[in-house]
C-alpha atoms as one frame of an Amber mdcrd trajectory, in Angstrom:
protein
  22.092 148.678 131.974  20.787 151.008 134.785  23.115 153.757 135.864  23.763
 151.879 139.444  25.030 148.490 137.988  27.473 151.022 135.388  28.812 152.107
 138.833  29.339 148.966 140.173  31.450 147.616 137.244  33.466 150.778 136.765
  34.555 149.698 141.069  35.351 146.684 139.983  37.614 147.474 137.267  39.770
 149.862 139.312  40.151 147.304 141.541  41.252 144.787 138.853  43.781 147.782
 138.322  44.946 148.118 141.677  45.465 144.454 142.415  48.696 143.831 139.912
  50.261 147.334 142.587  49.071 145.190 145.469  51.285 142.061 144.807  54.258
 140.974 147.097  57.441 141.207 145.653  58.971 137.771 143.837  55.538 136.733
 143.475  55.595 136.501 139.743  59.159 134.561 139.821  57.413 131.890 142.101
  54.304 131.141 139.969  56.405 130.971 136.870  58.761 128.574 138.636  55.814
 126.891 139.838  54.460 126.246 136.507  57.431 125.479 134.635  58.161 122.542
 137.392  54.077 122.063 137.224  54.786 121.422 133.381  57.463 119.220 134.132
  55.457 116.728 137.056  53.191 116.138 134.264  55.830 115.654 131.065  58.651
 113.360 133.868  62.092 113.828 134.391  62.701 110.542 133.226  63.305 111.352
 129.509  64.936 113.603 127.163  63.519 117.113 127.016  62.718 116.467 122.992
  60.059 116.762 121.064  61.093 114.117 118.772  62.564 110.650 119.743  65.469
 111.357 116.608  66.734 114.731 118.444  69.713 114.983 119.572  70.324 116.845
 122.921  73.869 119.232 122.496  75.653 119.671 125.942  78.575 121.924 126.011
  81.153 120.888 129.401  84.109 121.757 131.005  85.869 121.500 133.737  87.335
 123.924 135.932  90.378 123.468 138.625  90.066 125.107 142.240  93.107 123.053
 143.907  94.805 119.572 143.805  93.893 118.189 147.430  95.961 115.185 147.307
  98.329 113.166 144.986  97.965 109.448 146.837 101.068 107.789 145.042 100.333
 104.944 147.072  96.860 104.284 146.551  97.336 105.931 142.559  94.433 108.382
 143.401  94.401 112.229 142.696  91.881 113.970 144.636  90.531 117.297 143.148
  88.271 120.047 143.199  86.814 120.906 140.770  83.212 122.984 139.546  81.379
 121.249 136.639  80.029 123.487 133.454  77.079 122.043 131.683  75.004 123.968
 128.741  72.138 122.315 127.367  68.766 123.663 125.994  65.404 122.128 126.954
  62.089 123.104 125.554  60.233 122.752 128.811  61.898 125.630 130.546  60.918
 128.265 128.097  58.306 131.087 128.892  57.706 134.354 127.213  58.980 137.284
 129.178  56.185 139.640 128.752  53.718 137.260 130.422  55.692 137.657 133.665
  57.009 140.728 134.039  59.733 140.457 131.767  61.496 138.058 133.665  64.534
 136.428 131.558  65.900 134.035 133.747  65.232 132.021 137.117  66.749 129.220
 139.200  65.332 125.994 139.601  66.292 123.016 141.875  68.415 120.481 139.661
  66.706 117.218 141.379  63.531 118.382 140.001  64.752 118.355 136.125  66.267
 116.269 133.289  69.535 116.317 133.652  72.279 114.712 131.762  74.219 111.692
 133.017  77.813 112.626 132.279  79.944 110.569 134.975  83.666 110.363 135.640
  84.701 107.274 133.988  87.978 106.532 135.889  86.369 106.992 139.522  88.335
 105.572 142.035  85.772 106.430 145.086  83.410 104.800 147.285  80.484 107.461
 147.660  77.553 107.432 146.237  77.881 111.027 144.845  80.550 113.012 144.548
  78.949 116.565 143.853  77.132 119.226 145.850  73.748 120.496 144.925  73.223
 123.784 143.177  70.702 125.392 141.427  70.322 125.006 137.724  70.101 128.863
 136.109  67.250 128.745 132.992  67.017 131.063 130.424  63.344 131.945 129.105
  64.936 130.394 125.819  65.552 127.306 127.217  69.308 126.983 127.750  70.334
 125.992 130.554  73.593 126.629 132.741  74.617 124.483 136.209  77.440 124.663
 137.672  77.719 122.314 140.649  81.065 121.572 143.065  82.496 118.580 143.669
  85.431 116.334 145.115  86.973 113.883 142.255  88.938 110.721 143.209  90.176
 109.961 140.073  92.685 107.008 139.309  95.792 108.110 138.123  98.609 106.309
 136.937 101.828 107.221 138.582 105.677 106.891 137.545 108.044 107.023 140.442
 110.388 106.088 138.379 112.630 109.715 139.117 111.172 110.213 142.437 111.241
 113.302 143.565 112.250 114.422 140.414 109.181 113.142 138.711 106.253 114.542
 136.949 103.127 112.669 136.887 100.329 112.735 134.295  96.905 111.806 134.984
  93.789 112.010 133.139  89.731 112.956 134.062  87.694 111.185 131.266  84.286
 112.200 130.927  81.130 110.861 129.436  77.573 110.312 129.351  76.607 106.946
 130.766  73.790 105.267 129.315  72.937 107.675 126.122  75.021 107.265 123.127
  76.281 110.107 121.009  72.968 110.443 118.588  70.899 110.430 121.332  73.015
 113.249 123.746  76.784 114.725 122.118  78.835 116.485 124.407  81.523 118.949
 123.365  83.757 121.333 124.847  82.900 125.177 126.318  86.618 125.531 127.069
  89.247 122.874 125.636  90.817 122.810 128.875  90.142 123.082 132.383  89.826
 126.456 133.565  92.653 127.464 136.138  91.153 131.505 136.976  90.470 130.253
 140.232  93.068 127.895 141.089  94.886 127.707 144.431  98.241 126.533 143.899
  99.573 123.536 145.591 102.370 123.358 148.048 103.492 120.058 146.556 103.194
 120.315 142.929 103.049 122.616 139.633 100.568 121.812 136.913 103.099 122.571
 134.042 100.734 120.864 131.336  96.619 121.711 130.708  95.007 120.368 128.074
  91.016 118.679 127.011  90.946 116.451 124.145  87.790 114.542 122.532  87.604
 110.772 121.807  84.317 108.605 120.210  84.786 105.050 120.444  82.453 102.276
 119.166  82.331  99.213 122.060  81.459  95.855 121.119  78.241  95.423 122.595
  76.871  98.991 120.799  77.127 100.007 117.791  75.919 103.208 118.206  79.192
 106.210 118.936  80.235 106.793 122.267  82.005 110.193 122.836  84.005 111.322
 125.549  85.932 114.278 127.236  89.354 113.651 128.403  90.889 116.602 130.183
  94.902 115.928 130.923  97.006 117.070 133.986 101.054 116.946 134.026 102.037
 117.924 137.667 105.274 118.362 138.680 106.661 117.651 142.095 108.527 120.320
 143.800 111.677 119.149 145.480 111.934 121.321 148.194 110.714 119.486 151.117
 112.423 115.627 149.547 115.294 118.079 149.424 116.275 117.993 153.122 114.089
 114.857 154.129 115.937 112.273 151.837 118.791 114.083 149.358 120.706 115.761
 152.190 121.243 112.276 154.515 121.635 110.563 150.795 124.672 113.094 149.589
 125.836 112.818 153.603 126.222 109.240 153.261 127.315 108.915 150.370 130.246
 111.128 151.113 130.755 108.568 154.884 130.592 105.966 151.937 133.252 107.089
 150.533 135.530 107.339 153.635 134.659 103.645 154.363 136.378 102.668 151.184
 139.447 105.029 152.119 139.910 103.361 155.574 142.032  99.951 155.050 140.413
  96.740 155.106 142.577  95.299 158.464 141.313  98.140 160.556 138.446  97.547
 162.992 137.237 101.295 162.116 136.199 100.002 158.721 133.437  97.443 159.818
 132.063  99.953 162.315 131.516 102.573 159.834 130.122 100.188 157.887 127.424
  99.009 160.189 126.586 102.057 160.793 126.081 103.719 157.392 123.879 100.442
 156.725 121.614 101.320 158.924 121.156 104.894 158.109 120.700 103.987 154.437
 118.393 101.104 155.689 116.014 104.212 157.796 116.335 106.270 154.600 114.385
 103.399 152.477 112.056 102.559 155.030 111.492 106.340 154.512 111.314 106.215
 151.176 108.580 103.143 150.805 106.226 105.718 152.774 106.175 108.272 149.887
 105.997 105.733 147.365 103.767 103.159 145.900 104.521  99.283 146.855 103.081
  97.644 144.249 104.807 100.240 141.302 105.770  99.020 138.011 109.136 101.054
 138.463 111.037 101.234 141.108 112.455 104.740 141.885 116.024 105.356 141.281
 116.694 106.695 144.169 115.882 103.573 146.075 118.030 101.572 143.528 120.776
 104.111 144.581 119.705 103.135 148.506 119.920  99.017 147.779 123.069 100.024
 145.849 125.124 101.519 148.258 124.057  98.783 150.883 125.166  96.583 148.847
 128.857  98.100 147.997 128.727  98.822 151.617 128.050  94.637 152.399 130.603
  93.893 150.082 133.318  95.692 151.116 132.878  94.859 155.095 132.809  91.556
 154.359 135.849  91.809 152.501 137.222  94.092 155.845 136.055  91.056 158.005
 137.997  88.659 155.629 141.136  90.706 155.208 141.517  91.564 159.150 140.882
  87.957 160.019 144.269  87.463 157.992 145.905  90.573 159.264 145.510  89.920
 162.776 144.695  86.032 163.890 147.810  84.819 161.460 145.845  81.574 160.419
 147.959  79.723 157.747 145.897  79.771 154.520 147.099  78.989 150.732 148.074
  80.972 148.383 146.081  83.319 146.241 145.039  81.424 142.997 147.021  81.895
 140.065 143.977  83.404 138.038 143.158  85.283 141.334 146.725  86.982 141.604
 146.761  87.214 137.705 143.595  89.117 137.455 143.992  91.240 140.868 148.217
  91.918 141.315 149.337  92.024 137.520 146.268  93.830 136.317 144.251  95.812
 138.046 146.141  96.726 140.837 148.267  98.564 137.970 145.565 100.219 136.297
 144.333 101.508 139.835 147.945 102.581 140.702 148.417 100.594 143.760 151.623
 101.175 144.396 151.836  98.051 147.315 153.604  94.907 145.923 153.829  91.746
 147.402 156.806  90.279 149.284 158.192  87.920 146.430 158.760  90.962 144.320
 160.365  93.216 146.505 162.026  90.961 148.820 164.617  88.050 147.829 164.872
  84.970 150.159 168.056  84.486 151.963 170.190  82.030 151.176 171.977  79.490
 153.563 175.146  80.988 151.988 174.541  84.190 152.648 173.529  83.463 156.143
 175.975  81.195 157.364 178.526  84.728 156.243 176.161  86.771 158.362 176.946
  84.427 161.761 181.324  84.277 160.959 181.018  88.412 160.062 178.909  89.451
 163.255 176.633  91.516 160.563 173.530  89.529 162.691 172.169  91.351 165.306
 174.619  90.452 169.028 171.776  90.088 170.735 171.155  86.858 168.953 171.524
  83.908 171.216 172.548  81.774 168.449 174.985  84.259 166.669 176.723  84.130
 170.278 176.821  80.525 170.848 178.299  80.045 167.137 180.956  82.751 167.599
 181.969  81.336 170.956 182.486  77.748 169.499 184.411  78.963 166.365 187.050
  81.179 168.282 187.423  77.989 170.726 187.930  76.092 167.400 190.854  79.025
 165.889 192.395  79.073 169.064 192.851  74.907 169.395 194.022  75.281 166.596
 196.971  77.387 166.358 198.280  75.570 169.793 198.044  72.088 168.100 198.981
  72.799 164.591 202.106  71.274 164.404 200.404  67.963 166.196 197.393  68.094
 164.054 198.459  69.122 160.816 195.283  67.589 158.876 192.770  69.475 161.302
 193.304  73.043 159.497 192.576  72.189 156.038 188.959  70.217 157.118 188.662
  73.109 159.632 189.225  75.351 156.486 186.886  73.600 154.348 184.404  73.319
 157.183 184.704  77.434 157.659 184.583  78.075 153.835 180.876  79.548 153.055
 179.634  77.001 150.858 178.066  77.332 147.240 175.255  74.953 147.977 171.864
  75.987 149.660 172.499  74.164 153.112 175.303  73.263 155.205 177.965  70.759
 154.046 177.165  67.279 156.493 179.022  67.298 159.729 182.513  64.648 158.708
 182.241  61.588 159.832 185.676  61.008 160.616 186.107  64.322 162.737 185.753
  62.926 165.872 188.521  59.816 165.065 191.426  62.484 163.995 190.610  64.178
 166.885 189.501  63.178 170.055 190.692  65.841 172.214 188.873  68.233 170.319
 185.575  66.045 170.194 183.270  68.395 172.944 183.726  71.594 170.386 183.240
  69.509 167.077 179.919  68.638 168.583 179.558  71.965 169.888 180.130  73.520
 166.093 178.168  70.353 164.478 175.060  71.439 166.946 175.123  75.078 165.884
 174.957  73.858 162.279 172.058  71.991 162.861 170.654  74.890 164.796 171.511
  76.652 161.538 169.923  74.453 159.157 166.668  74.605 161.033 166.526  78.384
 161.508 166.955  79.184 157.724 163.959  76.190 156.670 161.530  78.240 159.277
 162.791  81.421 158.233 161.656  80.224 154.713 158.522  78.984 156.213 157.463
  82.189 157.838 158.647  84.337 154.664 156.247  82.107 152.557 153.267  81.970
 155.069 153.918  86.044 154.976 153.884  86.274 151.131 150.869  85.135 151.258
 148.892  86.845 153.839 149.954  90.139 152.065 149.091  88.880 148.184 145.301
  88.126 150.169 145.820  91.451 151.611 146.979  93.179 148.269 143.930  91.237
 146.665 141.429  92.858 149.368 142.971  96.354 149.053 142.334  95.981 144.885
 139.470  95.077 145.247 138.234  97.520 147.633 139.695  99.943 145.420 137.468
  98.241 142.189 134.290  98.921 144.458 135.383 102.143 145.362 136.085 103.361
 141.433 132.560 101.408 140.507 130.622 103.673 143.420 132.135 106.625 142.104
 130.922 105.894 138.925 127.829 105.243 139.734 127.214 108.564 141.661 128.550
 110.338 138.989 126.867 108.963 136.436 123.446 109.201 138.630 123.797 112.913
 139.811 124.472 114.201 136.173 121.317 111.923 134.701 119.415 113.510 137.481
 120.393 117.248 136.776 119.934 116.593 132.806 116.456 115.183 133.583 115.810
 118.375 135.884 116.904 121.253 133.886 116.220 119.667 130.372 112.198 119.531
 131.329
């Protein structure tokens, strides 16, 4: 070799040297991307990245929590968002790092590459996909890390059973889709979801975090399935139910209670009535917005609602019923036995009623004692027949004294006729009255008139003391049991608000 062409190759090789200087920047990063996607056009993304069919591929996931979007109670959807971790290794995305410039790691679109088909199994959405896509980071060892973001609608099973005091759990099971667990096994990086970078709700408290795994054998494989199921327990917080439906509900109830204390005759009572139905009526309506329709329980605060409409029902129509009797007088019958048994001789004792019906307190008059009320004057003088009866019987005292010694017979029948008799009506007028004396025959049927008079004032008397018995034993029979529905509400609110605080503070 001549000393020209020894020039000519020594040129060449400085150039060779200069070249590598020469390079743009990121240029060795693209061609080994480029070749390590080249490799994969020609192997297909179609299969497992394995060099033998037996291998099984290891994938390492988790989960991690950036907020709770939505609890849909009435749907039963939870709607998070969440980033995905997947580790895996795969032999075609390894390269040595001293062929390119010591490069360790690159990113590589995730569309262009195996990747494995874990899927929610309890989806409850209608897009196609429900993760954004991000670059897949490979190591020049193979292992893989990606990371994408996504929105879950996952189905969720909720319990309004306590509503708002509820908590609600709801699980996010995970799984590959088509591969079984020899062919691709999934395990945990972290055994529960990640909450570093968690935005806490307004609504609810995750008070329980926890990742569990589960292989199950289905009947038309008999090769193991595993999955991933990560748990949430979210509690609600009360604050906002607090003055949107527990306020008007402890309002009302307390109006409740004053319809109970307002008598059953007065008008006032069916008023309030109405209206308190009504509000507890808005308050439900209210209610079956924040709750599902179709729930296996209903919530006991709607119970509560239907509750105290019905107590409410109940005792207005037992207002309508009593004040019908208190003020349009229509004659009724009396109370059953059973009735009065049950109502006036036993509970209106235990309850302490203190009313008691007219044929305890009050004892009929008898003719006896009447007929002595019209010869004493103890009757009120403004009685037109106390004035007519007087009149006649001091005409009949005076006749008498001036014709005593002519009608010698007339005092002792007068006397017998004045005497106040033992029986319970008035001795029949004597026949022969009129025969012994005939001058005296105008007053005798004056006096026998006024008996009669007598006779038919005490039998209506009677009457309207009886009719009056028993228009107050129906109205002693709606105050008792006004006062039964009354003690039963209290109970109920009672025993409800001390359930609800035990339930509250215990968990």
């Amino acid at each position: 070799m001549g000393p020209g062409l020894g020039l000519v190759a020594s040129c060449f090789c400085c150039l060779m040297c200069l070249v590598p200087a020469l390079r743009p920047a990121g240029s060795s990063e693209k061609t080994l991307i480029r070749d390590l996607l080249h490799r994969y056009q020609q192997e297909g993304t179609s299969g497992r990245p394995v060099v033998h069919p037996r291998d099984t591929i290891m994938v390492n996931f988790s989960l991690s929590l950036i907020q709770i979007l939505d609890v849909d109670e009435k749907n039963q959807v939870l709607k998070t968002n969440i980033w995905y971790h997947y580790r895996w290794r795969d032999i075609l995305l390894q390269w040595n790092p001293k062929l390119h410039d010591n490069i360790t790691s690159i990113r590589v679109p995730s569309e262009q590459i195996w990747l494995p088909d874990i899927v929610l199994y309890n989806f409850a959405d209608n897009r196609l996909s429900e993760q954004r896509e991000a670059l897949v980071v490979a190591d020049h060892t193979g292992h893989l890390l990606w990371m994408p973001q996504a929105i879950l609608n996952s189905s969720c099973d909720f319990d309004t059973l306590f509503f708002p005091f509820d908590e609600q759990t709801c699980h996010l099971k995970f799984g590959s889709w088509s591969y079984n667990g020899d062919m691709l096994n999934i395990d945990f990086i972290v055994r529960q979801m990640d909450l570093s970078d968690y935005m806490k709700s307004n609504e609810w408290d995750v008070v329980e975090n926890s990742a569990v795994k589960h292989v199950k054998f289905y009947t038309c494989c008999p090769e193991p399935y595993p999955d991933m199921t990560f748990t949430l327990r979210l509690k609600r917080r009360v604050a906002f139910y607090t003055f949107i439906l527990l306020l008007p509900c402890a309002l009302l109830s307390l109006l409740t209670m004053v319809i109970f204390w307002v008598p059953p005759e007065s008008p006032a009572k069916l008023q309030l009535g109405m209206n308190i139905f009504l509000a507890f009526f808005i308050l439900l309506k209210l209610l079956a917005a924040f709750t599902p329709r179709a729930a296996t329980s209903l919530p006991l605060i709607g119970v509560y609602f239907c509750l105290s409409m019905i107590m409410i029902t109940l005792s207005t129509v037992l207002a309508c019923l009593s004040a019908n009797m208190y003020l349009r007088g229509v004659r009724i019958n009396r109370a059953p036995r059973w009735l009065r048994s049950c109502i006036i001789d036993t509970a209106a004792k235990i309850l302490r009623v203190n009313e008691v019906t007219e044929e305890r307190r009050h004892h009929p008059v008898t003719p006896r004692k009447t007929w002595s009320t019209y010869v004493t004057g103890e009757k009120s003088q403004s009685d037109p027949e106390t004035l007519v009866a007087k009149t006649h019987l001091l005409e009949c005292q005076s006749s008498f004294r001036l014709e005593r010694k002519y009608y010698g017979a007339f005092n002792d029948v007068t006397a017998d006729f004045c005497e106040p008799s033992t029986s319970t009506a008035f001795p029949p007028c004597p026949d022969n009255m009129a025969g012994l004396y005939a001058e005296n025959s105008t007053l005798l049927e004056d006096v026998c008139e006024v008996r009669e008079m007598m006779d038919d004032e005490v039998t209506s008397d009677e009457g309207r003391e009886t009719y009056r018995k028993y228009v107050r034993e129906w109205q002693l029979i709606s105050c008792v049991t006004d006062r039964i529905f009354f003690t039963f509400y209290i109970l109920v609110n009672v025993i409800g608000l001390v359930f609800l605080i035990l339930k509250n503070y215990l968990t």
